[in-house]
C-alpha positions as CSV (number, residue, x, y, z in Angstrom):
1,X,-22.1,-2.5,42.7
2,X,-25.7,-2.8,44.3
3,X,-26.5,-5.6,46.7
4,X,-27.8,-8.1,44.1
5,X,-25.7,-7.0,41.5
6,X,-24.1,-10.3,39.8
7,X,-21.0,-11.1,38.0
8,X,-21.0,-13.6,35.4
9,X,-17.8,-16.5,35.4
10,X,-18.3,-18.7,32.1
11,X,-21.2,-20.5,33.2
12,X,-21.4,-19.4,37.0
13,X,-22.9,-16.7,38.0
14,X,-21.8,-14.9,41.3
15,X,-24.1,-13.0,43.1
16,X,-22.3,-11.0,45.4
17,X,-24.4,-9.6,48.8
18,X,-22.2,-6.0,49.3
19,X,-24.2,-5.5,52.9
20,X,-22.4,-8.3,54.4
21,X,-18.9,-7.5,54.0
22,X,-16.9,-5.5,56.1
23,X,-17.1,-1.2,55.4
24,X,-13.7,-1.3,54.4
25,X,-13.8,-3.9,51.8
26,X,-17.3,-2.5,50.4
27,X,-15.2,0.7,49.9
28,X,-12.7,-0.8,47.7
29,X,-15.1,-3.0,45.5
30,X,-17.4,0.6,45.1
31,X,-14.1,2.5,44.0
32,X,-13.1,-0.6,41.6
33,X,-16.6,-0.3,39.9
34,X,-16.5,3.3,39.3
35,X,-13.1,2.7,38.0
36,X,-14.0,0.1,36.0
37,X,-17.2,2.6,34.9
38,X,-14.9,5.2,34.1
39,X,-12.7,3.1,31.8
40,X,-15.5,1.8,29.7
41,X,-16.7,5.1,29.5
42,X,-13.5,6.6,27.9
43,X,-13.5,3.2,25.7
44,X,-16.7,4.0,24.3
45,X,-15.6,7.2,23.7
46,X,-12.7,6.6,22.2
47,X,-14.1,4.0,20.1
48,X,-16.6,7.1,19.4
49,X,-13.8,8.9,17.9
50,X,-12.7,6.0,15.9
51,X,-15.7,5.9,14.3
52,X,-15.7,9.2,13.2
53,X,-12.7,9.8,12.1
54,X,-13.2,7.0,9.7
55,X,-16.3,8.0,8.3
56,X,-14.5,11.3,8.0
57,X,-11.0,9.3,5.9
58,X,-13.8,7.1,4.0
59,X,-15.3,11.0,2.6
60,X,-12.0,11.9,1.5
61,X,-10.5,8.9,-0.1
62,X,-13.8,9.7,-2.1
63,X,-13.0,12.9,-2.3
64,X,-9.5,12.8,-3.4
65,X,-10.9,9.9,-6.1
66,X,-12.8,12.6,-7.3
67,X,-10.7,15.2,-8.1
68,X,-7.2,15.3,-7.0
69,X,-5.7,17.3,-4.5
70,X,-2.6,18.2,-2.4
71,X,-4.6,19.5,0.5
72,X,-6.7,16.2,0.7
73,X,-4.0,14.0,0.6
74,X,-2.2,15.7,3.1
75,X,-5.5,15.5,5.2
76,X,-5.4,12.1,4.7
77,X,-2.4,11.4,5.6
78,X,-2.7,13.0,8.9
79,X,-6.0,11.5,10.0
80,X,-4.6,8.1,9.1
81,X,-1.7,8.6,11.5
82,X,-4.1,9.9,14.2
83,X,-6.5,7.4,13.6
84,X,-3.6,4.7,13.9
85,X,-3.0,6.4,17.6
86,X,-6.5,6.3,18.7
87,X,-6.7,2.4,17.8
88,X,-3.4,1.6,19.2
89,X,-4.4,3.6,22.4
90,X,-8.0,1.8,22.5
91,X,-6.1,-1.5,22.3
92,X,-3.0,-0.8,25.1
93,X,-6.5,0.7,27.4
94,X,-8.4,-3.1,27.0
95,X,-4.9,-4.4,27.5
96,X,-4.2,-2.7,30.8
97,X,-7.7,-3.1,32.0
98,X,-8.5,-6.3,31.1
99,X,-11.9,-5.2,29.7
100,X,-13.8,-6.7,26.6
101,X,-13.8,-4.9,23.6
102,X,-16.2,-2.2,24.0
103,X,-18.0,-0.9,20.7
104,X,-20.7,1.8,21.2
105,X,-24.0,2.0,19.6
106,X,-24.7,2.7,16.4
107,X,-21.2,2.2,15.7
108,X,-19.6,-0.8,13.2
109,X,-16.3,-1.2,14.6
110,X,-15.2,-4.9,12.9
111,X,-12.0,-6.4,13.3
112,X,-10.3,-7.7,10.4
113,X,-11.2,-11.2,9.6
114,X,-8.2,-13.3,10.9
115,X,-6.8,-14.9,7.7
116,X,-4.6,-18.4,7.6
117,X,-0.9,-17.6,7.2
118,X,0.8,-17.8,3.7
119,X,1.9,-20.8,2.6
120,X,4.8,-20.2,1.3
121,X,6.7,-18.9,3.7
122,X,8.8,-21.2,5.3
123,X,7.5,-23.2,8.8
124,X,9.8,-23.7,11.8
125,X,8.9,-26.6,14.0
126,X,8.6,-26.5,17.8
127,X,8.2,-29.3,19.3
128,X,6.7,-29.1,22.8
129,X,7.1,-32.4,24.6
130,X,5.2,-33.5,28.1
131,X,6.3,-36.2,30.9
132,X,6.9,-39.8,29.6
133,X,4.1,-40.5,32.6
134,X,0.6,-39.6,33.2
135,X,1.3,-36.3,36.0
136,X,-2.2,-37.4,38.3
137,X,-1.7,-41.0,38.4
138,X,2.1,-41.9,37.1
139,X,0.7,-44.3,34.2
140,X,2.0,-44.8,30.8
141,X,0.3,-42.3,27.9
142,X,-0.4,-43.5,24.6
143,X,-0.4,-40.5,21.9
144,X,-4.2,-39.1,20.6
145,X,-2.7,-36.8,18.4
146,X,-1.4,-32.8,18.5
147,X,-2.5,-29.3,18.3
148,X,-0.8,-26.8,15.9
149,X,-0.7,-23.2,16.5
150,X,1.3,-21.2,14.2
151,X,2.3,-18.0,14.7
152,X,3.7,-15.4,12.7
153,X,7.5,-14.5,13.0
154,X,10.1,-12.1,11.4
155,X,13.6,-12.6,11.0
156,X,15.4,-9.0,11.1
157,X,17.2,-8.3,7.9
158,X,21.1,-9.2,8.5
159,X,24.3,-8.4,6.6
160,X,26.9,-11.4,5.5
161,X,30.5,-10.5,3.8
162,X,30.7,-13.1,0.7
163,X,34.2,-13.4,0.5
164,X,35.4,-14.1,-3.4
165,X,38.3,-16.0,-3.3
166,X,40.6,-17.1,-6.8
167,X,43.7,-19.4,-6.1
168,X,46.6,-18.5,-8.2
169,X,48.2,-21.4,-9.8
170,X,51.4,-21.5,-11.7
171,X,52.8,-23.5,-14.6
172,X,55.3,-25.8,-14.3
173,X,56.8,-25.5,-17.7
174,X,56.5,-22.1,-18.8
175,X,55.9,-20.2,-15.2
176,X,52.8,-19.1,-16.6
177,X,50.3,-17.6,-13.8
178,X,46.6,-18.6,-14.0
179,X,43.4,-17.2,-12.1
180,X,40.0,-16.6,-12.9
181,X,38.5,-13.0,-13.5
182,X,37.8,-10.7,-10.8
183,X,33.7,-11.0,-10.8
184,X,31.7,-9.0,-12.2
185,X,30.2,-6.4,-9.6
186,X,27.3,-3.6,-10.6
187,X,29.8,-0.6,-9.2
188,X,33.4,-0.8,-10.1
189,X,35.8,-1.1,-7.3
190,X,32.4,-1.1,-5.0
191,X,31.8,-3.4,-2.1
192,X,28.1,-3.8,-2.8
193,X,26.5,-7.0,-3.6
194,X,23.5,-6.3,-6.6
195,X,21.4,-7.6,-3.6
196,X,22.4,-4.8,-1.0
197,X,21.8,-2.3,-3.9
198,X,18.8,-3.3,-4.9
199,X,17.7,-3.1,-1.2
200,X,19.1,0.6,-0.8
201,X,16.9,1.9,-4.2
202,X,13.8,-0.1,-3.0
203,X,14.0,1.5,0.8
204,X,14.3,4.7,-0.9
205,X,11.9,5.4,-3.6
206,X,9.9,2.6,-3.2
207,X,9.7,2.8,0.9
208,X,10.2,6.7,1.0
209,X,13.1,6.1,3.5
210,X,16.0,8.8,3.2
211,X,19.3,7.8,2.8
212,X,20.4,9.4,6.1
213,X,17.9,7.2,8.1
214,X,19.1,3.8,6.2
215,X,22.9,5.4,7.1
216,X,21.1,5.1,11.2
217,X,19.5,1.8,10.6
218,X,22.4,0.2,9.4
219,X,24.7,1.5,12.1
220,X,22.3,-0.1,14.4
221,X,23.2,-3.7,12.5
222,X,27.1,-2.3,13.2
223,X,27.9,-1.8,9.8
224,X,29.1,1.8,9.0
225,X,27.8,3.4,5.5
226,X,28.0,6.8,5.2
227,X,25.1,9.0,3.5
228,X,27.3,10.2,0.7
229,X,28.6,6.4,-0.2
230,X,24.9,5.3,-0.4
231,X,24.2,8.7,-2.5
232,X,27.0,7.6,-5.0
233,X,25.8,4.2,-5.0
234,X,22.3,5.5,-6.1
235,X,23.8,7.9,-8.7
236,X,25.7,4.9,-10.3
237,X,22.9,2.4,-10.2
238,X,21.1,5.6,-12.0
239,X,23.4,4.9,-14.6
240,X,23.2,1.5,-14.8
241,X,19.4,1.1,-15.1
242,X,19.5,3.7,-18.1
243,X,19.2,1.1,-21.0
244,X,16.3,-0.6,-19.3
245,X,14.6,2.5,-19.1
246,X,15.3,3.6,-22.6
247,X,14.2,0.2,-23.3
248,X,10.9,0.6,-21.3
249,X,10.2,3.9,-23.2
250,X,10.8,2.2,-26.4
251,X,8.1,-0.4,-25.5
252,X,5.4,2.0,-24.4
253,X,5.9,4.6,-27.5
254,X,5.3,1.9,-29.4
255,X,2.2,1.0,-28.5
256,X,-1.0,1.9,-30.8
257,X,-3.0,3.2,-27.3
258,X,-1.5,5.3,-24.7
259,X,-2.6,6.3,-21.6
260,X,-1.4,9.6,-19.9
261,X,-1.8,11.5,-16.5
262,X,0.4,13.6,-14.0
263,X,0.0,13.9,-10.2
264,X,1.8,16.3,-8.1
265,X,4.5,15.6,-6.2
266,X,5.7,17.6,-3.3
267,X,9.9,18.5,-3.7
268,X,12.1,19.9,-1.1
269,X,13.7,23.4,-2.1
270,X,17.2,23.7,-1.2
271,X,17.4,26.8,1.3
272,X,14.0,28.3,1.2
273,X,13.2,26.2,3.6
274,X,9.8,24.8,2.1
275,X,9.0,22.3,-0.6
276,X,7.6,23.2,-3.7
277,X,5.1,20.9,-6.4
278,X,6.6,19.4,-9.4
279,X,4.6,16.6,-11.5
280,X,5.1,13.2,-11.6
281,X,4.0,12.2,-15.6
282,X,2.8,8.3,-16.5
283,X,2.5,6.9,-19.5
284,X,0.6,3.7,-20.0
285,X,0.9,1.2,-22.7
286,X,-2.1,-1.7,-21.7
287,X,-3.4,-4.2,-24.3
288,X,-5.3,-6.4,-21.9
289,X,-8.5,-5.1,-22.0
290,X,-8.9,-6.0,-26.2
291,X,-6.3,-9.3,-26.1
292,X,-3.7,-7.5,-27.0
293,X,-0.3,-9.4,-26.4
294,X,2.1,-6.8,-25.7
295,X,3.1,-6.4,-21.6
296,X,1.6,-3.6,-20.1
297,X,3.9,-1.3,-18.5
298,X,4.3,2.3,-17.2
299,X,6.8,4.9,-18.0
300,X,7.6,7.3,-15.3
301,X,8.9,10.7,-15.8
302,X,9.5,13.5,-13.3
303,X,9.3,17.8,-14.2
304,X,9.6,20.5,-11.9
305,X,6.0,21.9,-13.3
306,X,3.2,21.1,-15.3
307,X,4.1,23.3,-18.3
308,X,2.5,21.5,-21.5
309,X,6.2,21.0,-23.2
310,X,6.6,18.7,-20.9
311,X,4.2,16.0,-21.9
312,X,4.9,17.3,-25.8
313,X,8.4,16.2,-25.2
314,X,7.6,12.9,-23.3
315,X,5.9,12.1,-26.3
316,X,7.6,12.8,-29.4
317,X,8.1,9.7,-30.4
318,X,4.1,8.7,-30.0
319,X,2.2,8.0,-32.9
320,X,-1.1,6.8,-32.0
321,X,-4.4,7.1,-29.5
322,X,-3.9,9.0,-26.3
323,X,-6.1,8.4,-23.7
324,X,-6.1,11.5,-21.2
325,X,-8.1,14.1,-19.2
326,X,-8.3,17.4,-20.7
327,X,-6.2,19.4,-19.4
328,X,-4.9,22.1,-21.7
329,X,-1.2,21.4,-21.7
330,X,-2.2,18.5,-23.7
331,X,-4.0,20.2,-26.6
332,X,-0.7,21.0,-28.9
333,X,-0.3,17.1,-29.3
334,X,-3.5,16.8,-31.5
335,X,-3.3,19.4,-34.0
336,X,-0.7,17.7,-36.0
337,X,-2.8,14.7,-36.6
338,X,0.0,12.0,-35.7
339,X,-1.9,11.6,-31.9
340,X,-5.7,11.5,-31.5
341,X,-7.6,12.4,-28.6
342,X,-9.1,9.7,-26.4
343,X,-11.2,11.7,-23.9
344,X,-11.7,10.2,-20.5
345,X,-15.6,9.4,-19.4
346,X,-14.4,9.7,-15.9
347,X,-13.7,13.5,-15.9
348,X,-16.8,14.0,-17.7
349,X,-18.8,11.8,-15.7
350,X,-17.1,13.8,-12.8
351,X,-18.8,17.1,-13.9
352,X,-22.9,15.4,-13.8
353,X,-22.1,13.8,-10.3
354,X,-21.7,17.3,-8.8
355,X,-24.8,18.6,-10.4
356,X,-27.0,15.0,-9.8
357,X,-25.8,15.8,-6.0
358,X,-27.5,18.9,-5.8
359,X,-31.0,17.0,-6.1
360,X,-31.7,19.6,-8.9
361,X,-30.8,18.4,-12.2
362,X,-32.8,15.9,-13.5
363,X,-30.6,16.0,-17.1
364,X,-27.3,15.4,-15.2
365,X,-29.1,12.0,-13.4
366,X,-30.4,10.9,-16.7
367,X,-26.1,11.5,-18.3
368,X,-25.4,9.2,-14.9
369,X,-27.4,6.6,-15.9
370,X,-26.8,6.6,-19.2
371,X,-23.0,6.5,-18.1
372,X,-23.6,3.6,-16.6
373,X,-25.0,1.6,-19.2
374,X,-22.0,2.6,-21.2
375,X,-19.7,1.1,-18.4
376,X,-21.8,-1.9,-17.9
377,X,-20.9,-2.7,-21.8
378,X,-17.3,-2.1,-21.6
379,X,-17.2,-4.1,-18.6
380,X,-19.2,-7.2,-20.9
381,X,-16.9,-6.9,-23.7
382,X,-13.5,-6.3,-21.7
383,X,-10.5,-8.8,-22.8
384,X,-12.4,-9.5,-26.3
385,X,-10.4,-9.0,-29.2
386,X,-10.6,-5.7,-31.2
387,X,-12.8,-6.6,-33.8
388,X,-16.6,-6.3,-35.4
389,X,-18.0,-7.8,-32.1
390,X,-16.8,-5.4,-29.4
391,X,-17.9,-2.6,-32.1
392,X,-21.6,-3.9,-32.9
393,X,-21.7,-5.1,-29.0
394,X,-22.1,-1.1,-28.5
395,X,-24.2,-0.4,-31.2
396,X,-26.4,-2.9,-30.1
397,X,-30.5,-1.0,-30.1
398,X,-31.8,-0.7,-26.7
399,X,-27.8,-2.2,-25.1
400,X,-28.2,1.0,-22.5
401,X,-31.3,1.2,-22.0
402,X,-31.8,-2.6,-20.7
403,X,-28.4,-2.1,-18.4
């Protein structure tokens, strides 16, 4: 810092003559500015980084939209844990040095927009009283009102026993014993609650959190549940969640309109050490965008490859419109004339994009555009009823041309 040099305080501005203080102390205020330099440098830096790495996650997510792939996803998911270091670094650096958020140029690092908490979760009120008596003078205070700040809390997740007790009572003439039934639990002779269960399938295939890590977690809490007992409770609530899934397949074969696509899904291989790919099929049965009044819902199924018996067998029982890309394993479906082919726009539309981003194909612009107009009417007519409207609504003369 240069004799002159000013520091600004709120409203007061310091102006701080180095030449007149002592060698020493000129020494240490230098050393503090290039310290203080330094930092901001490395902030910038690091906000730098930030920056890039999420132009460099936005390209991808783009990417992977476009076409799928295991390599991208996996790039994704490593650049969004590194990227969640470098912001967690940035923010324990202004921490520690006290120093204003530092965003360099060019770059359009936003915070979040700080939303209101949720309503419904429950409030807890702390009250924080101040003296019966004025602290400068010792007079009375009358109230003006109050400030509320509300912060946001969490509770850790806790385990309770719920003990079921039945009293035994006897008859007086006949001796005869009475007691109500032992209740009904999901697992026989178990000692989980439906609640604890539920928790245990959620964590795992919803939260991707292995049994052996829950079996750590909940020692923590002092409760001791071995990885094989949670394993057999998974296997029997398997079992008991069956009919609902029959029930679901029912429901979504039965629909007139199907939708179908398969992602891959990475699958540990016992003793080779590695994982290999199996598919993860959906099936969707959606009514909402023509009015229909059936509940949409998805049916899930799992095969160790992509083989096209595998969808054929998923949907014997389908009678109908399939909506799907065109991958080959689907083909066999249509020739018997009990499923017609729905083609998807996207994976054609997917195919024009690549050549319109070359600059050098003027026809694959003019499909795009044409595209478009064809989406700007389904997005017009979306949740009308099935009928002559929707159906002259795209015949209309000149409908693309004007969207």
């Amino acid at each position: 810092m240069r004799c002159g040099d000013a520091e600004e305080f709120g409203t007061i501005r310091v102006v701080i003559d180095l030449s007149s203080l002592p060698s020493d102390v000129r020494a240490l205020i230098e050393a503090q500015a290039a310290t203080i330099a330094r930092q901001d440098a490395e902030l910038i830096a690091q906000r730098d980084r930030i920056a890039a790495m999420q132009l460099q996650l936005e390209r991808l997510r783009r990417m992977q939209f476009g076409r799928s792939s295991e390599k991208i996803a996996a790039e994704i998911a490593q650049l969004t844990l590194a990227l969640e270091d470098l912001e967690a670094g940035a923010a324990r650096n202004e921490a520690l040095t006290g120093s204003a958020r530092v965003t360099p140029a060019g770059a359009s690092h936003e915070l979040p927009a700080r939303r209101p908490l949720p309503d419904h979760l429950p409030r807890m009120t702390v009250t924080h009283e101040t003296a019966c008596t004025c602290p400068q003078c010792g007079g009375a205070l009358r109230r003006l009102g109050e400030d509320v700040t509300e912060v946001l809390d969490y509770v850790p997740a806790s385990f309770r026993v719920i003990r079921h007790v039945r009293p035994k009572f006897s008859c007086r003439t006949c001796e005869g014993i009475s007691q109500a039934p032992v209740p009904d639990l999901p697992i026989r002779r178990g000692r989980a609650s439906p609640a604890l269960l539920a928790h245990v399938l959620v964590a795992k295939f919803a939260d991707h959190l292995p049994l052996y890590r829950q079996s750590e977690l909940y020692e923590r809490s002092g409760v001791d549940l071995e990885r094989s007992t949670l394993a057999d409770w998974v296997g029997q609530c398997s079992a008991l969640l069956r009919p609902l899934i029959d029930a679901l397949e029912r429901h979504v074969m039965a629909g007139e309109r199907v939708h179908a696509d398969d992602t891959p899904v990475p699958v540990l291989a016992p003793g080779a050490g590695k994982t290999k790919t199996g598919r993860l099929w959906a099936y969707l049965r959606d009514e909402r965008p023509y009015a229909g009044a059936a509940a949409p819902a998805v049916l899930y199924r799992y095969s160790p490859d992509r083989r096209g018996d595998h969808p054929r067998s998923h949907l014997a029982a389908f009678k109908g419109v399939l909506h799907a890309d065109g991958y080959a394993g689907f083909n066999g479906l249509y020739d018997g004339g009990s499923i017609v082919e729905a083609a998807c726009w996207a994976h054609v539309r997917r195919k024009f994009f690549d050549l319109h981003a070359t600059g050098k194909a003027p026809l694959a612009t003019e499909a795009l555009n044409r595209i478009r107009g064809l989406y700007a009417i389904e997005g017009e007519i979306r949740g009308r009823p099935p009928n002559d409207r929707r159906h002259a609504a795209r015949r209309e003369p000149g409908r693309c041309s004007r969207t």
